[in-house]
C-alpha positions in Angstrom: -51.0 -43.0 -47.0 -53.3 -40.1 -48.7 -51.1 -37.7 -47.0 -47.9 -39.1 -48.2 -49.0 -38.8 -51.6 -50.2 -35.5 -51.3 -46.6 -34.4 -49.4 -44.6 -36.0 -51.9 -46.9 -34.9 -54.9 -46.6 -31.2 -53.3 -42.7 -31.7 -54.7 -44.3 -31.2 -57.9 -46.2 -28.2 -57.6 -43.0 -26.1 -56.6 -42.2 -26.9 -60.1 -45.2 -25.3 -62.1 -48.4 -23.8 -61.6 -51.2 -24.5 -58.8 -53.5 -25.9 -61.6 -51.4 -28.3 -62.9 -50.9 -29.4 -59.9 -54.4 -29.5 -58.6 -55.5 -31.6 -61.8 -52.5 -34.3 -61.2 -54.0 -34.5 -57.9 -57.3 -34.9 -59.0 -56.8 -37.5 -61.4 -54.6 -39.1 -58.7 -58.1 -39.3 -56.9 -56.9 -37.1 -54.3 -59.8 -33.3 -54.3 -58.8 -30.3 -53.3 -61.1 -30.7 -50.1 -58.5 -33.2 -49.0 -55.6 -31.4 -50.0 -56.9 -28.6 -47.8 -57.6 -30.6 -44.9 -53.8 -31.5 -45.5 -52.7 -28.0 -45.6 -55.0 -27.0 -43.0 -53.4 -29.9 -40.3 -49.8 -28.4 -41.5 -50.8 -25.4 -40.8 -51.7 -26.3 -37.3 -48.7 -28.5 -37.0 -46.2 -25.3 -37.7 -48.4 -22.8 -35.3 -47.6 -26.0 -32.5 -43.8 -26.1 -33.5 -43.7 -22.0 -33.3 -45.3 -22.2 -29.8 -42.9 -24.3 -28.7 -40.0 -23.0 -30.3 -40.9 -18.9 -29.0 -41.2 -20.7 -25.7 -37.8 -22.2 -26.0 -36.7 -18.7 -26.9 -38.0 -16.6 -24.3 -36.3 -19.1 -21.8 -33.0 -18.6 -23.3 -33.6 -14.9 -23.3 -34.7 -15.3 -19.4 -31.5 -17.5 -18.6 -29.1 -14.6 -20.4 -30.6 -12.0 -18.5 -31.4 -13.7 -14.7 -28.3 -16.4 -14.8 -25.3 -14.9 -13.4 -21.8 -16.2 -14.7 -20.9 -18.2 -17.1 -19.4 -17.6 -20.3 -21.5 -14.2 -21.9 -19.9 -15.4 -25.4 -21.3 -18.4 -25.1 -25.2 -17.2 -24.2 -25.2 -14.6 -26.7 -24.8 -17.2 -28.8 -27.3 -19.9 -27.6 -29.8 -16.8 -27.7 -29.1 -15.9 -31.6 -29.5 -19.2 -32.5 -33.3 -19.1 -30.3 -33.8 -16.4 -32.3 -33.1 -17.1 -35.7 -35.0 -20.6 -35.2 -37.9 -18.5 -34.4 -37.2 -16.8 -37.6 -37.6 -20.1 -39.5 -39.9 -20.4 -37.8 -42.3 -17.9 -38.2 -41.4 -18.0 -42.1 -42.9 -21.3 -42.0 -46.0 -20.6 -40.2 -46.5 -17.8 -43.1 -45.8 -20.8 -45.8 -48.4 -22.7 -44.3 -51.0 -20.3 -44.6 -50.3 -18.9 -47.6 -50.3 -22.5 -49.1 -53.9 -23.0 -47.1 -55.3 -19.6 -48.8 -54.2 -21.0 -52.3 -55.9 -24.7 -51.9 -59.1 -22.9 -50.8 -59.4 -20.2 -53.2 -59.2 -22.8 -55.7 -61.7 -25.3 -53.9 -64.4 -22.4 -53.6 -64.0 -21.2 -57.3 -64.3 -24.6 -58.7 -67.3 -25.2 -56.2 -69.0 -22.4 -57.5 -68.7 -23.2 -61.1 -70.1 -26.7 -60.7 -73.4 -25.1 -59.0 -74.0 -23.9 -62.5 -74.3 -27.2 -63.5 -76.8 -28.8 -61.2 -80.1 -29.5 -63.5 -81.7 -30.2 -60.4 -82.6 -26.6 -57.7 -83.0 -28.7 -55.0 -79.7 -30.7 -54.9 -78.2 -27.1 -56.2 -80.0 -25.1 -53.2 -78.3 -27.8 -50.9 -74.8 -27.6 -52.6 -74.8 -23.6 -52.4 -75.6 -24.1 -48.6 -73.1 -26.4 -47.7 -70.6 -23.9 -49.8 -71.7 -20.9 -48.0 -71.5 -22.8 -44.8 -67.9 -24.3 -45.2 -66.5 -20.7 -46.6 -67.7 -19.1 -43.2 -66.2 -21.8 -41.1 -62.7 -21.1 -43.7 -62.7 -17.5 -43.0 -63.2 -17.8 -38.8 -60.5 -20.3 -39.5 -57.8 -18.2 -41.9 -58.5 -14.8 -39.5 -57.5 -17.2 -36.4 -54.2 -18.4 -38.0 -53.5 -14.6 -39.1 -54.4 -13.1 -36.0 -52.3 -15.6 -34.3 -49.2 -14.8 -37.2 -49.4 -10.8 -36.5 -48.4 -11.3 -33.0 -45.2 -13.1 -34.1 -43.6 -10.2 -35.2 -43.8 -8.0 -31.4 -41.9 -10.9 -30.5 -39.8 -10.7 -33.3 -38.7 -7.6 -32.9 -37.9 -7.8 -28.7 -35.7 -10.5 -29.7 -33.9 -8.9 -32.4 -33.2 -5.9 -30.6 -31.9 -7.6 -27.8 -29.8 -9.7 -30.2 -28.4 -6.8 -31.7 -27.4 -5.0 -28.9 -25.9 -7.8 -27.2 -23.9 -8.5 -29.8 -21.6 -5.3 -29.7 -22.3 -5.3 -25.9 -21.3 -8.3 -23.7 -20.8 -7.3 -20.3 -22.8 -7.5 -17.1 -23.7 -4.0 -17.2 -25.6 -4.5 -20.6 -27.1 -7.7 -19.6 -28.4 -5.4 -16.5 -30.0 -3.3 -18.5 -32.0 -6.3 -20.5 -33.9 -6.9 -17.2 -36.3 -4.9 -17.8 -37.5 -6.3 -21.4 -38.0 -9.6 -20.1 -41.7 -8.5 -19.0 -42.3 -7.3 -22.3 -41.2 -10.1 -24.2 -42.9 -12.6 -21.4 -46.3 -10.4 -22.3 -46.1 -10.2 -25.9 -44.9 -14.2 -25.7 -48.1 -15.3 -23.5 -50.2 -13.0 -26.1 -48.8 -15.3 -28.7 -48.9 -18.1 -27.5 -52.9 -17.8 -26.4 -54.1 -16.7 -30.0 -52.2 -19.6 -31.9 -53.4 -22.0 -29.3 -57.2 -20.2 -30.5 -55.9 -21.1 -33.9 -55.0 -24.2 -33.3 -58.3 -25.1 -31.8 -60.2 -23.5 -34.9 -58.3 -25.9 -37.3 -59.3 -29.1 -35.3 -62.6 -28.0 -35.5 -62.6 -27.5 -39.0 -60.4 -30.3 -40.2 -62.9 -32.4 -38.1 -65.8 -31.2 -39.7 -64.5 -31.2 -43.2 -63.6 -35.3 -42.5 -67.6 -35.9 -41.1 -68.6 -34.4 -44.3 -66.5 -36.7 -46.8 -67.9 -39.5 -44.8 -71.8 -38.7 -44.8 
């Protein structure tokens, strides 16, 4: 249900400022700690879709080049649409973290701020470690899911060319001469798909840890 509200409350934001948003959410009872968790898990959930989807594409790409026959109209055409799903795609994945840098810059400012209100230096020393501790944990996270985004765009690129040049080119002899891409686009593909697995894997581990917290 909490992330319901939060999805359907994220409607709003698209419509005015981060802060405003943030304080409805706040008053709603919902923090920005869970809001990142939320973001964080979408995150995740996109880099999962893209794997699957740049694996769909580099089958298509494989069955263009290795099938023989067939209509070549017809598998140009099943390829351009792999490839401009993996364009959606990989705009999404970018969304995602974008929306996950925003949450947390806001969580770690406003963190900060309260320190300066703690009466108290030992409850204040304790705050300011767990802060330093979660922003470390953020960071390993956010250079995961970028690392992970900057190999996107080496697939990208394979795929558009060969798009392009099919496209003004459909005949066996050019469909010969993709051959030889297809290792290319099978390595940068693999490369991809490891690091956002790695990505993947760091956001369980920190949504799992930011839940164990808001329960102790």
């Amino acid at each position: 249900m909490r992330r319901f509200i939060i999805a359907c409350c994220a409607l709003l934001a698209l419509s005015g400022c981060q802060s405003a948003y943030y304080s409805a959410m706040e008053k709603a009872g919902i923090h920005k700690r869970d809001i990142l968790v939320s973001r964080v898990e979408d995150a995740r959930d996109s880099q999962q879709e893209a794997k699957q989807q740049f694996k769909d594409a580099l089958e298509r790409y494989r069955s263009v080049v290795e099938v023989k026959g067939g209509d070549l109209e017809k598998r140009y055409e099943a390829l351009n649409r792999e490839y401009e799903a993996s364009v959606a795609s990989a705009r999404d994945v970018r969304t995602r973290i974008e929306a996950v840098e925003d949450v947390a810059e806001a969580l770690f400012k406003e963190w900060e701020n309260e320190l300066k209100q703690y009466s108290n230096a030992s409850l204040k020393a304790a705050s300011a470690k767990e802060l330093s501790r979660t922003r470390a944990e953020y960071r390993t996270l956010l250079q995961r899911m970028k690392a992970a985004e900057k190999r996107i765009e080496p697939v990208l690129s394979v795929l558009r060319d060969q798009v392009l040049f099919l496209k003004h080119n459909l005949n066996a002899r050019a469909i010969s001469a993709l051959h030889g891409e297809y290792r290319t686009l099978q390595g940068n593909v693999d490369q991809l798909m490891a690091e956002m697995q790695r990505a993947i894997d760091e956001a369980d581990t920190f949504i799992r840890r930011l839940q164990a917290d808001n329960r102790s």
